[in-house]
N, C-alpha and C positions, 0 to 999 in steps of 0.2 A: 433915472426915471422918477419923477413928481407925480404919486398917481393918488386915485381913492378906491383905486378898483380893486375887489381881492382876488380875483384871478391872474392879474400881471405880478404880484408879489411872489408868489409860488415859481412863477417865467423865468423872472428877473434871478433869484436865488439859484435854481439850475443855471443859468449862463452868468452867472458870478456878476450880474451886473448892479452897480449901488442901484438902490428903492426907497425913494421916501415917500412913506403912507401920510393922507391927511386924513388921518382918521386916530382914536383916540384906542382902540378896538382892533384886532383880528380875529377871520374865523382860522386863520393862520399863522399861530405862534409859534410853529418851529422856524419860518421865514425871521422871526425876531431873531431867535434861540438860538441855531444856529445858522440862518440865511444874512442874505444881504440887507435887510428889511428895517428900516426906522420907524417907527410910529413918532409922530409930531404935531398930531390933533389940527388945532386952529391956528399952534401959536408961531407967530411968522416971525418973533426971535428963534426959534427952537429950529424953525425950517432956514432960516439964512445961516446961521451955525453949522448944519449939519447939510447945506448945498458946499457952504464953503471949505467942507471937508471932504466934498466928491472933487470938486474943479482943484484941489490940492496936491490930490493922491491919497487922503489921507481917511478913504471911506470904509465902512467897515465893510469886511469882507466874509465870504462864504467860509466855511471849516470844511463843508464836504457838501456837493449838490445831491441830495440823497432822496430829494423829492423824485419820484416813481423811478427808481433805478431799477432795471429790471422787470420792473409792472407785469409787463407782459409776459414772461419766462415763466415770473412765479403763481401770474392766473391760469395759465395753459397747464403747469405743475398741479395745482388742484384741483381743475376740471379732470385733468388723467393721469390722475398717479402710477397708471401701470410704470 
């Protein structure tokens, strides 16, 4: 995925898919950290390097898609802790 959008970074990371941001900036830095998520700004050397490493195999990948695992379980958990 080629995006600028920050809601498809977060997507993409859960479903382990490569992401390259053009943007220079996230309001989502564990999509860097530990997602699938490139930042690559403007620079269309940095983005042909780092395409050329999805169409290879050789993109980086997710460590854990930990973005809202459980979400729901653990907001239901603190509305009613009984």
């Amino acid at each position: 995925m080629i995006t600028d959008s920050g809601g498809i970074q977060e997507e993409t990371t859960y479903l382990r898919v490569p992401c390259i941001t053009l943007r220079n900036n996230t309001e989502r830095p564990i999509t860097v950290s530990l997602g699938t998520n490139v930042l690559v700004g403007r620079d269309a050397g940095i983005l042909k390097t780092e395409l050329k490493k999805v169409l290879t195999g050789k993109a980086k990948s997710a460590l854990s898609p930990t973005l809202g695992r459980k979400a729901g379980e653990r907001i239901a958990q603190i509305l009613n802790p009984s």
